[in-house]
C-alpha positions as CSV (number, residue, x, y, z in Angstrom):
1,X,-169.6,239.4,-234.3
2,X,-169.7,241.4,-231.0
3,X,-170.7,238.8,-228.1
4,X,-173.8,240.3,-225.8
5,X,-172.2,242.1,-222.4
6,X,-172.8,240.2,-218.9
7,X,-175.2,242.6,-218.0
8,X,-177.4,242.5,-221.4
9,X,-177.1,238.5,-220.6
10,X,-178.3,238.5,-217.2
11,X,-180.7,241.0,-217.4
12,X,-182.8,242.3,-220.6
13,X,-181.8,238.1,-222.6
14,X,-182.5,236.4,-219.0
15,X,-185.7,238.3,-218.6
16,X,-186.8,237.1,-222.2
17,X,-185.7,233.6,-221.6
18,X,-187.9,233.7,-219.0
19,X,-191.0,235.5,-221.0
20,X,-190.9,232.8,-223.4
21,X,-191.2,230.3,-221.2
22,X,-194.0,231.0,-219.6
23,X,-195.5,231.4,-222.5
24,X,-194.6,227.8,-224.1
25,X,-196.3,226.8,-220.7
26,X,-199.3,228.4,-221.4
27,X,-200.5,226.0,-224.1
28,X,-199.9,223.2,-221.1
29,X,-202.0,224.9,-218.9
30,X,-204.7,225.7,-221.6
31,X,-204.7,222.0,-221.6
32,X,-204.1,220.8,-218.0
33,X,-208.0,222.4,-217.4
34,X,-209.3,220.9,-220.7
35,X,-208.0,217.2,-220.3
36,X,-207.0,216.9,-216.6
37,X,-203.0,216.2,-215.7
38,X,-200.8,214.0,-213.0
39,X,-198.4,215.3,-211.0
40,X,-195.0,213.2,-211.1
41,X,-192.3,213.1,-208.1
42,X,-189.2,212.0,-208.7
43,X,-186.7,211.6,-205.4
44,X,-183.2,211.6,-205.4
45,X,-180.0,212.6,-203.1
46,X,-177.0,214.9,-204.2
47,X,-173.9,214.3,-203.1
48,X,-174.8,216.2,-200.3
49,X,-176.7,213.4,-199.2
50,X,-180.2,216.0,-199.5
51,X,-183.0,214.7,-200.4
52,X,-184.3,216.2,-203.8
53,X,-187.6,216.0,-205.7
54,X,-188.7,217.1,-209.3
55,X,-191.9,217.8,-209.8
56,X,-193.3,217.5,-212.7
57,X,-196.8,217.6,-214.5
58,X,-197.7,215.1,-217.4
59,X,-200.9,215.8,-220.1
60,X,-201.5,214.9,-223.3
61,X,-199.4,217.3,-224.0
62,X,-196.2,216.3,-222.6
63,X,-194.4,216.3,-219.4
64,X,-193.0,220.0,-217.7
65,X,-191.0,220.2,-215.3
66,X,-192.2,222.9,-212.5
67,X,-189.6,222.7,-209.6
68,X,-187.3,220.7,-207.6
69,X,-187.6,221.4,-204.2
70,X,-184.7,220.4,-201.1
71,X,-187.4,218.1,-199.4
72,X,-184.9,216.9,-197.0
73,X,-187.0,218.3,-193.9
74,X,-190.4,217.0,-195.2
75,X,-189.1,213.1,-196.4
76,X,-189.1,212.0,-192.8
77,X,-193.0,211.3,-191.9
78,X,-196.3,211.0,-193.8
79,X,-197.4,214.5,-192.8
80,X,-194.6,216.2,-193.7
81,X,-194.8,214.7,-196.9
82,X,-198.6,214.8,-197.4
83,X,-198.5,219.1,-197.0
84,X,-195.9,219.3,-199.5
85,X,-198.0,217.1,-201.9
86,X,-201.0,218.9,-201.3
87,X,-199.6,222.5,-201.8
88,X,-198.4,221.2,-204.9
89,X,-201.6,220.5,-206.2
90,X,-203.0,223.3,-204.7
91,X,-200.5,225.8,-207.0
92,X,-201.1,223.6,-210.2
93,X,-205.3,223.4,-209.2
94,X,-207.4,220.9,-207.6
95,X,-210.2,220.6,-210.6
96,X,-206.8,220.1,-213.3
97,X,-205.1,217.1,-211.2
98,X,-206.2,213.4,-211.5
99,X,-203.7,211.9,-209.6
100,X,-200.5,212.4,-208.2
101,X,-197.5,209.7,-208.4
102,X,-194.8,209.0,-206.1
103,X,-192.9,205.8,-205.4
104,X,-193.9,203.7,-202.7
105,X,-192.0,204.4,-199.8
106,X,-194.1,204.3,-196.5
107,X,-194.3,207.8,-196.2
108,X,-195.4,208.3,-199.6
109,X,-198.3,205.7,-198.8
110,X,-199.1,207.8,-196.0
111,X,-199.6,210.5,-197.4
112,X,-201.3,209.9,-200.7
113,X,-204.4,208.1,-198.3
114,X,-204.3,211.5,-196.6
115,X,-204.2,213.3,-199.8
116,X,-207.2,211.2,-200.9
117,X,-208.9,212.0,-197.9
118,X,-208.8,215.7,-197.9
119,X,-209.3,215.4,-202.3
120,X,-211.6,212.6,-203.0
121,X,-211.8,213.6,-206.5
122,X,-208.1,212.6,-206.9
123,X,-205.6,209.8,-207.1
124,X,-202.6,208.6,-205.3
125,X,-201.0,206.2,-206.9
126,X,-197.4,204.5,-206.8
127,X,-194.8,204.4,-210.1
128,X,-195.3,201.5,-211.6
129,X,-191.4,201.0,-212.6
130,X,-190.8,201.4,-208.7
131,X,-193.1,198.4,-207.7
132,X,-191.9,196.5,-210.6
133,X,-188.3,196.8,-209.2
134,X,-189.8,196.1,-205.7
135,X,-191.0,192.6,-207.3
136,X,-187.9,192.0,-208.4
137,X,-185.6,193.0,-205.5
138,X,-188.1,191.1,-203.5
139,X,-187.4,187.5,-205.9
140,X,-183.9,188.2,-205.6
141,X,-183.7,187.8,-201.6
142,X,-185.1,184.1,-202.1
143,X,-181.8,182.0,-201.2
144,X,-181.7,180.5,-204.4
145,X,-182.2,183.4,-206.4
146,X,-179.6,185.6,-204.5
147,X,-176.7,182.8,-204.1
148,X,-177.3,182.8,-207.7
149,X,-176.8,186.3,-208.4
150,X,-174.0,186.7,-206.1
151,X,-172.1,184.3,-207.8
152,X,-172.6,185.7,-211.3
153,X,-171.6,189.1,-209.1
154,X,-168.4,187.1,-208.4
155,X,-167.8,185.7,-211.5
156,X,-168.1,188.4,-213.6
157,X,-166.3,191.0,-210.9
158,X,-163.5,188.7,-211.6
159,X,-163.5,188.6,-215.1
160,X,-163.3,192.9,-215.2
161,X,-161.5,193.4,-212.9
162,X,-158.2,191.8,-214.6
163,X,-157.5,193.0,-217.9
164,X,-155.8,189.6,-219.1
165,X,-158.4,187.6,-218.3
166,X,-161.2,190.1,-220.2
167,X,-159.0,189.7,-223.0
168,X,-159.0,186.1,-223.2
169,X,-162.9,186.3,-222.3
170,X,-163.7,188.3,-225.5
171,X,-161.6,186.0,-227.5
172,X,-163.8,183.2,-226.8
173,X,-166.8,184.9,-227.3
174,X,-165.7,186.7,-230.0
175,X,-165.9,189.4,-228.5
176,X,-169.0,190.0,-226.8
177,X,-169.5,191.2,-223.2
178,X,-171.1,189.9,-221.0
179,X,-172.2,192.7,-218.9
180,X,-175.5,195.1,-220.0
181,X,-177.0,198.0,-218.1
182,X,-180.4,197.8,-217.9
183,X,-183.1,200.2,-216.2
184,X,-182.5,199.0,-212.8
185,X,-179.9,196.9,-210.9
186,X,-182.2,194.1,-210.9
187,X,-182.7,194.5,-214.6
188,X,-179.3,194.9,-215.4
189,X,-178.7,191.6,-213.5
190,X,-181.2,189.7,-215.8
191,X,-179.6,191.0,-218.5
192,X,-176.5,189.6,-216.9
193,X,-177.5,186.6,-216.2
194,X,-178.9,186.4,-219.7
195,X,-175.7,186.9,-221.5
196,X,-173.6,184.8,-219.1
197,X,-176.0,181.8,-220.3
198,X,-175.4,182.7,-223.9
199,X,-171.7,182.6,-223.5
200,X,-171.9,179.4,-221.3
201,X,-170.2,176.8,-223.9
202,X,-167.7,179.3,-224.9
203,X,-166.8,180.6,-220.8
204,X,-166.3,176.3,-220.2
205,X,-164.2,176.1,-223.2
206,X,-162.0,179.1,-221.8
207,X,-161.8,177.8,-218.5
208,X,-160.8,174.2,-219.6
209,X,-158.3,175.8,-222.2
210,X,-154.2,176.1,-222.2
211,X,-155.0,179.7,-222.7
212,X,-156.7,179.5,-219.1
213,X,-154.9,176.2,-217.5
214,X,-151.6,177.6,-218.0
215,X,-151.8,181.5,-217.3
216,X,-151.2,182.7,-213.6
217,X,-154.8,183.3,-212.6
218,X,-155.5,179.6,-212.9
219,X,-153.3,179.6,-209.6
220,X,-155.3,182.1,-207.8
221,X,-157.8,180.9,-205.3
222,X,-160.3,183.9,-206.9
223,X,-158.9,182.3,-210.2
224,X,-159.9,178.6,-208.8
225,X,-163.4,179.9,-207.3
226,X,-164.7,181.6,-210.6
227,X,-163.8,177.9,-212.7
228,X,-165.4,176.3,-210.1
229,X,-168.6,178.8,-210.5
230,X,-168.4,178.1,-214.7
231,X,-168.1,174.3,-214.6
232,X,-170.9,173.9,-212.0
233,X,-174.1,172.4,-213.6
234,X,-176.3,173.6,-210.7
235,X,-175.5,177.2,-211.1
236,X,-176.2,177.0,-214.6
237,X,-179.7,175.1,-213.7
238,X,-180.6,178.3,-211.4
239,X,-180.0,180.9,-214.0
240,X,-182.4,179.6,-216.2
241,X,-184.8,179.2,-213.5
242,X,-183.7,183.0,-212.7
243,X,-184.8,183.7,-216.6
244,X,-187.8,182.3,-216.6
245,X,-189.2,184.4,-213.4
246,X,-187.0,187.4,-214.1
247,X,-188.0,187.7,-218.0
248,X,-191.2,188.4,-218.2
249,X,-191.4,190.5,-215.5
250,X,-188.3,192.8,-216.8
251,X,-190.4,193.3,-220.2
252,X,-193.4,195.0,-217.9
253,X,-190.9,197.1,-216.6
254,X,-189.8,198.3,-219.8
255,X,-193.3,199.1,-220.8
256,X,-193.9,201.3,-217.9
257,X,-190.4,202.8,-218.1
258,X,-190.3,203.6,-221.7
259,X,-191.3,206.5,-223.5
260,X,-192.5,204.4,-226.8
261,X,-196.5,204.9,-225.7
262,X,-198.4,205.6,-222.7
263,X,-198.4,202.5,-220.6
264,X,-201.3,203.3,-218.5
265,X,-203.5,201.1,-221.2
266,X,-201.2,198.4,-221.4
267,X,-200.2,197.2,-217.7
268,X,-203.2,195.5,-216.5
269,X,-202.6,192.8,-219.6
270,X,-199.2,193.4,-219.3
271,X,-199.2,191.8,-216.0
272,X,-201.3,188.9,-216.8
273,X,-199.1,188.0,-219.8
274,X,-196.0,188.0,-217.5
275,X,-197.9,185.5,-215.0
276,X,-198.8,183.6,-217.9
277,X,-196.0,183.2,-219.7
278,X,-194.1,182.0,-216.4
279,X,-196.5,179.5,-216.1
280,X,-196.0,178.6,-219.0
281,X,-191.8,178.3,-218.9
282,X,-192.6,176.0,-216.1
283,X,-195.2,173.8,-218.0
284,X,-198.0,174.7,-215.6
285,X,-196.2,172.9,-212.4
286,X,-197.7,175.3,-210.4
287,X,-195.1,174.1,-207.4
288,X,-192.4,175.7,-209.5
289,X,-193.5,179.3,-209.3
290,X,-196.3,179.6,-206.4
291,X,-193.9,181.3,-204.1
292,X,-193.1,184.0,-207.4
293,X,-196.4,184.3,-208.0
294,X,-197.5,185.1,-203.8
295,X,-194.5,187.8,-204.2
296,X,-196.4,189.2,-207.6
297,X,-199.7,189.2,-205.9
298,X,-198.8,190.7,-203.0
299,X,-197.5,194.3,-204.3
300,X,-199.7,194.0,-207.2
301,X,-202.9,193.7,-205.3
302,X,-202.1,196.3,-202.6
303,X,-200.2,198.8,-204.7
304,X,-200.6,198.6,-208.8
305,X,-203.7,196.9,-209.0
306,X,-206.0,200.1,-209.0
307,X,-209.6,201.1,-210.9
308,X,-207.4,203.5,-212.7
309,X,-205.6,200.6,-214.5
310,X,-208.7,198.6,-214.9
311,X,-210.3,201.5,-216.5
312,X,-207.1,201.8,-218.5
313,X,-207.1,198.6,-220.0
314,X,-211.4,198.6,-220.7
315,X,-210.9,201.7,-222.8
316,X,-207.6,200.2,-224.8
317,X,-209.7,199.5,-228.2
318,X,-207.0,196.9,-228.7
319,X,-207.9,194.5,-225.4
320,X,-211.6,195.8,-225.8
321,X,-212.5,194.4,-228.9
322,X,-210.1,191.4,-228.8
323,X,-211.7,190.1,-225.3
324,X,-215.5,189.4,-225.8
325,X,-216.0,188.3,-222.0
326,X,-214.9,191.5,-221.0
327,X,-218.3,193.3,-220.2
328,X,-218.4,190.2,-217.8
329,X,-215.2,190.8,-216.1
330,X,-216.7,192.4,-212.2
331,X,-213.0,193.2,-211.4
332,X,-212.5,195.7,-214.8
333,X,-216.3,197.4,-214.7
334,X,-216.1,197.7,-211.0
335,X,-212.4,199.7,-211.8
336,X,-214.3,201.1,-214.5
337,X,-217.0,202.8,-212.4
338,X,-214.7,203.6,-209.6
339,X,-212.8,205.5,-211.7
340,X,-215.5,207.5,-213.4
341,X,-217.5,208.2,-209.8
342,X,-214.2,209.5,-208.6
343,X,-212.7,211.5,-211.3
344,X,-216.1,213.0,-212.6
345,X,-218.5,214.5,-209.4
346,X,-221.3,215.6,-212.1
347,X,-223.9,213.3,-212.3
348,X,-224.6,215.0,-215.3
349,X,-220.6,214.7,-216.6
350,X,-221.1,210.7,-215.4
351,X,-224.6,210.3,-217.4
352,X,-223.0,211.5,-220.6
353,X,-219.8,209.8,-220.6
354,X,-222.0,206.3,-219.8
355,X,-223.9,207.6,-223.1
356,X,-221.0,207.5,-224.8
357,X,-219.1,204.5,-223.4
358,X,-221.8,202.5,-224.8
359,X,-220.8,204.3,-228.4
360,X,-217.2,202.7,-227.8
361,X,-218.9,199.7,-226.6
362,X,-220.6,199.0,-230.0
363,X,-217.9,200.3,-232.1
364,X,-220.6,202.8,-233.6
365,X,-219.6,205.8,-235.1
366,X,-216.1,206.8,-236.2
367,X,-215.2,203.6,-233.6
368,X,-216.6,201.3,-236.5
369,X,-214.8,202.7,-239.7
370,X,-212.2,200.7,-241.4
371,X,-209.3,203.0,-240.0
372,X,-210.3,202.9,-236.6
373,X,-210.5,198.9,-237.0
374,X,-206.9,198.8,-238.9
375,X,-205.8,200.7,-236.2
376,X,-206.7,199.5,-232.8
377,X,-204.0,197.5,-232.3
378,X,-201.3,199.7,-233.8
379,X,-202.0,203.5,-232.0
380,X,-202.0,204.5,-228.5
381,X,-205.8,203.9,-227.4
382,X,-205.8,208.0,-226.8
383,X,-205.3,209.3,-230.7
384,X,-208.1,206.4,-231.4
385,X,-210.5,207.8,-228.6
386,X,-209.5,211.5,-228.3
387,X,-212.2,212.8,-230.8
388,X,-215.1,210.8,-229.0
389,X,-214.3,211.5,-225.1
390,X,-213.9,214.9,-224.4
391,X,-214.4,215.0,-220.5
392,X,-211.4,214.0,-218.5
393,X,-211.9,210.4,-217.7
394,X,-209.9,209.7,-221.2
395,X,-207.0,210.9,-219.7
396,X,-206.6,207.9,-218.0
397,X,-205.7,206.0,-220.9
398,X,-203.6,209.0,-222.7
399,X,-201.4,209.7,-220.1
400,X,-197.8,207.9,-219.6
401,X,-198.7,207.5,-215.6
C-alpha cells in the first residue's frame, strides 16, 4: 500500500481533517443556542513555567475543547483576566452561555464579579473539585491534622524508599501497598492514611519481628524514628480522627470530579450528607468537629453555595419527591428564583417555566407514570426532565458544572 506524500498530508488530508471538524461541532453549536452551555477553564504551567488555559465548552451534549491560550500576561490581575473571559464568551455568544467556571484564585473572583456586572444574565462560578480541595488543604494546616500527615509522609517515605524494607512490608501485609493516588494530594493522603490503618496490626507485628529487630535498618535513626511512628497509640488515635473528617468530604469530591453523572443536582445534598455523617462519626459531640465544620462553612457559604446549586438540587426528581418540606425550604426557592430571574430575562420565558414547574411539582403528566417513578432515583434528573423543560433553565441540572 503506497503511504500518502507529506504534501498530500499536510495540505489536501490536513484541510479535510479540519472540514470534518467543524462540522462534528456544528451539532454542539446547534445545541449550545437550544439548551444554553458553560464555559470551562482549566489552568496549568508547562515546563516552561507559562501559564496555560483550556477552554472548553460543556452542553448536554458533551464537552469540546475550543483553545488553549498562553495566558501567562493576563493571570496577574482581575482585569486582565476578566477581558480574556469576556472575549471568550463574546466568540462562543452571550445568549448561549450560562455561566462560566474557573477555580478560585483571587483573580478569578475578581473577575467573574466583573463579568457578572457587565452580563447579568450569566454566571461566575468556582470548580467545585477546586474548593473541595481548598477544604481539605485548609483541615490539613490544623496542627494536629498536619503533624499527623507528616508523619505518615515520613513513615511511608521510609518504607519506599529502601527496597528491603518494602519487601518485608508486603510480606506482612500480604502484599498490599499502602500507598494510593487519589484525585488530589489531599485525597491521595486520605487514601493513605486509610490504608496505613488497615495494615496497622500487621506494620506493629513487622516492626516488633526478628525480620525487623535484627536487619540493619532497625539501627538506623530513620529506622528507629519510623517504629517509634508505628508503635505510637496517639498517632494511630489522630488518623482515625483524620478519617472521620477527611472521608466524607473526599466522596463529594469524587462526585464533582467524576464523569459517572452530572453533579450539578447532587452537591447541595451531597454536602449536607458529608456534614452529617461527620457528626455522626463523632456521636453528635459537636466540640469534636466545630472547628471542621467553621472551615466547611466558610468556603461553602461564600464560594459553592450558589442559587445555581439550590436550583440544582429542587429540580433532582430524586431529593424532590423524597423531601416533602422542601416547598418550605426559603434557602432552595429563594436559589430557585434567583436562578430563573437571572438565567431567563423574558417575563414571558419566566411565566411559562413557573407553569410548568408546578407540572413537576405535582408529578402530573409524564412526571407521574410508573417509569418516571421507578426511575427518579436511578437516572440523571436531566434524561427524567428533558422532554418537559425546554427553555434553558434545565440546563442547570443537565450539565456536569
Amino acid at each position: 500500500m503506497k503511504p500518502p506524500s507529506m504534501y498530500e498530508l499536510r495540505v489536501p488530508f490536513l484541510q479535510k481533517e479540519v472540514q470534518e471538524t467543524k462540522n462534528s461541532l456544528k451539532g454542539h453549536m446547534q445545541e449550545w443556542a437550544k439548551t444554553g452551555c458553560t464555559i470551562m477553564c482549566d489552568g496549568w504551567k508547562d515546563r516552561r513555567e507559562r501559564t496555560l488555559i483550556n477552554f472548553l465548552v460543556n452542553s448536554p451534549m458533551g464537552t469540546v475543547f475550543i483553545e488553549s491560550i498562553d495566558a501567562s500576561n493576563y493571570t496577574k490581575t482581575g482585569e486582565e483576566m476578566f477581558k480574556l473571559l469576556d472575549s471568550m464568551v463574546e466568540r462562543i455568544g452571550e445568549v448561549n452561555v450560562i455561566q462560566i467556571v474557573t477555580d478560585s484564585a483571587s483573580n478569578n473572583v475578581l473577575a467573574g464579579k466583573l463579568l457578572e456586572a457587565k452580563r447579568p444574565h450569566l454566571y461566575w462560578s468556582p470548580c467545585a473539585a477546586h474548593c473541595i480541595d481548598l477544604i481539605l488543604e485548609d483541615i490539613g494546616k490544623m496542627p494536629e491534622v498536619h503533624r499527623t500527615l507528616k508523619r505518615a509522609t515520613t513513615l511511608n517515605s521510609y518504607i519506599y524508599t529502601r527496597t528491603g524494607v518494602v519487601n518485608m512490608m508486603r510480606r506482612f501485609t500480604g502484599q498490599r501497598e499502602l500507598l494510593r493516588p487519589g484525585i488530589t494530594r489531599f485525597a491521595t493522603a486520605f487514601f493513605t492514611l486509610q490504608r496505613l490503618h488497615k495494615q496497622k496490626s500487621n506494620l506493629r507485628k513487622m516492626f516488633t519481628s526478628d525480620d525487623w529487630t535484627k536487619s540493619k535498618w532497625a539501627k538506623e535513626q530513620a529506622g528507629k524514628g519510623a517504629a517509634t511512628i508505628v508503635m505510637m497509640p496517639t498517632f494511630w488515635t489522630s488518623v482515625i480522627f483524620i478519617l472521620k473528617i477527611f472521608g466524607p468530604l473526599v466522596r463529594v469530591l469524587r462526585l464533582v470530579d467524576g464523569e459517572k453523572r452530572p453533579a450539578m443536582g447532587y452537591i447541595y445534598e451531597a454536602m449536607d450528607r458529608a456534614k452529617e455523617a461527620i457528626a455522626r462519626s463523632f456521636k453528635e459531640r459537636e466540640e469534636k468537629y466545630s472547628d471542621m465544620f467553621n472551615i466547611i462553612d466558610k468556603r461553602w457559604e461564600c464560594q459553592l453555595h450558589r442559587p445555581l446549586h439550590a436550583a440544582g438540587h429542587f429540580l433532582n426528581p430524586e431529593f424532590f419527591y423524597s423531601n416533602s418540606e422542601i416547598l418550605r425550604d426559603e434557602e432552595i426557592m429563594t436559589g430557585l428564583y434567583k436562578a430563573l430571574q437571572k438565567l431567563i430575562p423574558s417575563a414571558q420565558e419566566q411565566d411559562k417555566i413557573c407553569d410548568q414547574l408546578s407540572v413537576y411539582r405535582e408529578a402530573h403528566g409524564l412526571f407521574g407514570t410508573n417509569m418516571a417513578i421507578r426511575q427518579r432515583n436511578t437516572k440523571s434528573p436531566g434524561i427524567l426532565i428533558f422532554f418537559f423543560l425546554s427553555s434553558k433553565i434545565y440546563t442547570v441540572y443537565i450539565l456536569n458544572f
